[in-house]
C-alpha positions as CSV (number, residue, x, y, z in Angstrom):
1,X,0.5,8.6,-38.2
2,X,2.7,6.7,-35.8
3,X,0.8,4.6,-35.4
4,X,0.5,3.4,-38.7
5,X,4.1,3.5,-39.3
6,X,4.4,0.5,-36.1
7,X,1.3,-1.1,-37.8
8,X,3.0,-3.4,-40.7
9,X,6.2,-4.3,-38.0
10,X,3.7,-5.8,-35.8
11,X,2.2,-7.8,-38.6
12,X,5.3,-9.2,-39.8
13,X,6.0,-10.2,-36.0
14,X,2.6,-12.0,-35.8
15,X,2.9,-13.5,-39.0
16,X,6.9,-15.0,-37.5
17,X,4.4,-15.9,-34.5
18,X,2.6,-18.6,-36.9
19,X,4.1,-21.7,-37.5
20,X,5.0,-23.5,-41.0
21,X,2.4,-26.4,-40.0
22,X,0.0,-24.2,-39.3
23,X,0.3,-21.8,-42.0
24,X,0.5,-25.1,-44.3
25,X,-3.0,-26.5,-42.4
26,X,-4.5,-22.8,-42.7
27,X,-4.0,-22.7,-46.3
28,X,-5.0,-26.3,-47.1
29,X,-8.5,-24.8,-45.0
30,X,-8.7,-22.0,-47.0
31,X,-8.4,-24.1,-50.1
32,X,-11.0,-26.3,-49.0
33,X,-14.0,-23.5,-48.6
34,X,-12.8,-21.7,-51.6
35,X,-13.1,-24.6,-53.6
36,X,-16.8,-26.0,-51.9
37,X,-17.8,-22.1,-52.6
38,X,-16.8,-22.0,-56.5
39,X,-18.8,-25.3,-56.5
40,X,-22.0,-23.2,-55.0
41,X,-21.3,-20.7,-57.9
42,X,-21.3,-23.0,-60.4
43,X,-24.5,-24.3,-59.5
44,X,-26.3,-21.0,-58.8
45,X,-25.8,-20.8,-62.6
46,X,-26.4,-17.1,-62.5
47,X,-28.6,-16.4,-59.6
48,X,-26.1,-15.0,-57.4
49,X,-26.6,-10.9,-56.8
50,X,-22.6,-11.1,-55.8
51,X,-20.2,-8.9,-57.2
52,X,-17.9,-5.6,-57.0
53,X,-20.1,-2.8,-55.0
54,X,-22.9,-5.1,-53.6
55,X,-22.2,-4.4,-50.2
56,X,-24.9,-6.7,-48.6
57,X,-22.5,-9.1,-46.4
58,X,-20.1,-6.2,-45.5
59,X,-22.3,-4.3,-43.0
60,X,-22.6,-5.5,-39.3
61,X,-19.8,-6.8,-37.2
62,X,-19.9,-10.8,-36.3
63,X,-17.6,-12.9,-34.4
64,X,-14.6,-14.5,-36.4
65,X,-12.0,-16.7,-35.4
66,X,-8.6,-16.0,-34.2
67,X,-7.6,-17.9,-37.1
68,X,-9.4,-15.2,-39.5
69,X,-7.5,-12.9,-37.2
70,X,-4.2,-13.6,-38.6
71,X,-5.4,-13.6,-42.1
72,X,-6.6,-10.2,-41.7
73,X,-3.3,-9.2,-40.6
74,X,-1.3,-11.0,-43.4
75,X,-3.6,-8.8,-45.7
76,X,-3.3,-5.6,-43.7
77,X,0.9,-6.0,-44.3
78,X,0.4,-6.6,-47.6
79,X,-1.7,-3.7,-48.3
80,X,0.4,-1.7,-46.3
81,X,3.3,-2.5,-48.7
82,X,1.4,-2.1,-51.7
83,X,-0.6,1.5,-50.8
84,X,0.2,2.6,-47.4
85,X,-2.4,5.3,-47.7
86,X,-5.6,2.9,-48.4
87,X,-4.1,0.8,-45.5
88,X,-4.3,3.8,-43.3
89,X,-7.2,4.1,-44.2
90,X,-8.7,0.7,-43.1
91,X,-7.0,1.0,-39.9
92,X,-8.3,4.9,-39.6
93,X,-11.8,3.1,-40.3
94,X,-11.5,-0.1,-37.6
95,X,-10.0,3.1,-34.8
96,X,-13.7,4.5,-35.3
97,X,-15.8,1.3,-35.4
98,X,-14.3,0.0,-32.1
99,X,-14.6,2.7,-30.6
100,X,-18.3,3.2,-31.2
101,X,-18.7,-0.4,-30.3
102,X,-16.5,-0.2,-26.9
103,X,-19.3,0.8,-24.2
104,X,-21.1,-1.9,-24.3
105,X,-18.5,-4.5,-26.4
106,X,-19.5,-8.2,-25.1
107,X,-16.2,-9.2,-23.9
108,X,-13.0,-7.1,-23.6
109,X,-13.2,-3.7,-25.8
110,X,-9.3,-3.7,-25.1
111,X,-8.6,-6.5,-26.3
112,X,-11.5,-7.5,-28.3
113,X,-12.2,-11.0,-26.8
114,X,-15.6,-12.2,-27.3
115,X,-17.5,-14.1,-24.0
116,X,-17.2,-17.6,-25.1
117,X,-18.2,-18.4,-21.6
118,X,-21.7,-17.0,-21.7
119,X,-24.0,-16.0,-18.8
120,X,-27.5,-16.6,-19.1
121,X,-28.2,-14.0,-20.2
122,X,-25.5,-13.6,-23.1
123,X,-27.6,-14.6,-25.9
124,X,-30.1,-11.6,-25.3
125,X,-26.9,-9.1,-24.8
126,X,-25.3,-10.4,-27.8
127,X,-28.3,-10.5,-29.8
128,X,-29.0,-6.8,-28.7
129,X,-24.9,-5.4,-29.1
130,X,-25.1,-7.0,-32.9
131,X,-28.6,-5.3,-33.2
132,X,-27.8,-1.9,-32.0
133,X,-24.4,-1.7,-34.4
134,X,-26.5,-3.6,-37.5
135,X,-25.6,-0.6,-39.5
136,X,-21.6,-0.6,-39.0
137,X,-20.1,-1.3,-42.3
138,X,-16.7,-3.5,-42.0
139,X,-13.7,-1.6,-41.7
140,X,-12.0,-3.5,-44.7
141,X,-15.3,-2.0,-46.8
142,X,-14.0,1.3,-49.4
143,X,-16.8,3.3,-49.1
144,X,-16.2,4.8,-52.5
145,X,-15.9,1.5,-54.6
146,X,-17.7,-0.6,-52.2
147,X,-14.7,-2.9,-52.6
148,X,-13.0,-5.3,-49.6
149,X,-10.0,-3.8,-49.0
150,X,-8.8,-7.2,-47.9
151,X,-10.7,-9.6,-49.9
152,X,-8.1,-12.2,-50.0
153,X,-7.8,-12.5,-47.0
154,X,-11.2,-12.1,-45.5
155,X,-12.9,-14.3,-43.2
156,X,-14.5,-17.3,-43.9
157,X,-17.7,-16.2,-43.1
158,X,-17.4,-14.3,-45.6
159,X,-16.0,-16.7,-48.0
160,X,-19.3,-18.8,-47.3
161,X,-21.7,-15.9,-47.4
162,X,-23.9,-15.4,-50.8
163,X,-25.2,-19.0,-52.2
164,X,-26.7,-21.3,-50.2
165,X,-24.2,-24.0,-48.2
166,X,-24.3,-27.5,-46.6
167,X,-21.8,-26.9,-43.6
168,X,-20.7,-29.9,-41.4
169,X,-24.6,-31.2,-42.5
170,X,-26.2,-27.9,-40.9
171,X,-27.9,-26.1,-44.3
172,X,-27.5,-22.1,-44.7
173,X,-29.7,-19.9,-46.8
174,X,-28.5,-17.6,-49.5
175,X,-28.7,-14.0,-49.1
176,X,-31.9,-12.4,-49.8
177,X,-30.5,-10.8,-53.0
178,X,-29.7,-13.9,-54.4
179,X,-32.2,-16.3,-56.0
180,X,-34.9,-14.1,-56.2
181,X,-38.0,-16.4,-57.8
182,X,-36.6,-19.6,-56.8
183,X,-38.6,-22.2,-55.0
184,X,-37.1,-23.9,-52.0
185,X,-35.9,-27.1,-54.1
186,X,-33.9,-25.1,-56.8
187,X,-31.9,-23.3,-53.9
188,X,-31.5,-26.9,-52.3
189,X,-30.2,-28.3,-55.4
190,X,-27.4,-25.6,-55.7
191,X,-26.4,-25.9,-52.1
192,X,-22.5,-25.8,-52.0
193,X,-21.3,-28.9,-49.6
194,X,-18.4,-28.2,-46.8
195,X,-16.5,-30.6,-44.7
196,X,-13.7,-28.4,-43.1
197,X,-13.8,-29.7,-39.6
198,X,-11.0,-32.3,-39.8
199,X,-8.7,-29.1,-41.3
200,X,-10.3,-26.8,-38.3
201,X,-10.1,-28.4,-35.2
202,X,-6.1,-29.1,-35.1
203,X,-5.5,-24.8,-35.5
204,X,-8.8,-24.8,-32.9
205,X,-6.8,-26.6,-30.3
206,X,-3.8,-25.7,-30.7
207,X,-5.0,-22.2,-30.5
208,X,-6.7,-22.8,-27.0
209,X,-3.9,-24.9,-25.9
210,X,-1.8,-22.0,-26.1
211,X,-4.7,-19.4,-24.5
212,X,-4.8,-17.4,-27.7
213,X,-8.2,-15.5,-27.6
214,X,-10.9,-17.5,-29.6
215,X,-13.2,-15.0,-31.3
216,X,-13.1,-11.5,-31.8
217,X,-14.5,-9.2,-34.4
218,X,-12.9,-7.7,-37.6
219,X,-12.3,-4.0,-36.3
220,X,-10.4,-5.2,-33.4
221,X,-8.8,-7.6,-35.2
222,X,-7.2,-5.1,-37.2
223,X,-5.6,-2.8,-34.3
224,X,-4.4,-6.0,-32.7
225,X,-3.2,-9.3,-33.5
226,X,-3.3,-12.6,-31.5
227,X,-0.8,-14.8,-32.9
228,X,-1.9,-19.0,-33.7
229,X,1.0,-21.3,-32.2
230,X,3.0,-23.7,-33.9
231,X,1.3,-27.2,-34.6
């Protein structure tokens, strides 16, 4: 229980650590998907499976940026504040989810560093550490409600996850739920579009400038923060 107790100081420290042009460019980011996403759900015109207790997205542990990193914290304070006993909960929930992942963690289980500079043969290990923890469910994930715990301020993988997007020109698929019947050309023509690179890349390098660790996954993201420097 200590622990949880130092929890919502170290937030607030982390979230002192960010400066006001960054937080500014962050939010003007976050703006940006949200708003290319609402387009996607618009267009899917009712062929999204998405909602409240579909849990499809929330299952699996992927990289996210350090950027994501400090939202996740922002939300854990806030949740703290609000219901300390859920927030224990989702801190309880990322204890036992990095430590499962820890023996053979592709990076630094103490920190929770991915490699970003990969052997040859990092594809194959990361391919097989996401594989052998496919089942994990995210620690922000209520298991009774099915219900993110941290919704807003989840990742932005997870923002863009559900209808099909156009990202920087690369095109992603929806989810498997969602547009069930559709033929290739109806999914095309509700693509969402995304240009965020111009908003990215400034956090990116200031980020790396500073040595912050780049990516990381949710559950260690939760029991420690790295902060973004000041643009």
């Amino acid at each position: 229980m200590r622990t949880f107790r130092l929890l919502p100081a170290l937030a607030r420290r982390a979230a002192g650590d960010v400066g006001r042009g960054a937080q500014i460019a962050d939010a003007e980011l976050v703006a940006a998907v949200d708003a290319a996403c609402a387009d996607a759900v618009r267009l899917a015109a009712g062929r999204l499976a998405c909602r409240i207790g579909c849990t499809e997205c929330c299952v699996g542990p992927f990289p996210i940026t350090a950027l994501d990193a400090v939202r996740l914290a922002a939300g854990l304070e806030a949740l703290f504040a609000a219901d300390p006993g859920r927030a224990a909960g989702v801190v309880e929930r990322a204890r036992r989810a990095a430590a499962e992942m820890a023996p053979a963690f592709p990076g630094d289980p103490v920190s929770g560093a991915l490699d970003e500079e990969e052997p040859e043969n990092a594809a194959s290990r990361l391919d097989a550490f996401f594989a052998t923890h496919a089942s994990l469910p995210c620690p922000a994930l209520e298991p009774g409600t099915g219900r993110c715990e941290l919704y807003a301020h989840r990742p932005l993988s997870c923002r863009t996850f559900g209808p099909p997007m156009r990202i920087e020109g690369s095109d992603l698929p929806p989810c498997r739920l969602c547009f069930a019947g559709s033929s290739p050309a109806e999914v095309d023509a509700a693509r969402g579009r995304l240009e965020c690179h111009a908003l990215e890349e400034p956090l990116e390098r200031a980020a790396e400038a500073a040595g912050v660790p780049g990516q990381t996954l949710v559950a260690f993201a939760l029991l420690r923060h790295a902060p973004i420097p000041s643009l």
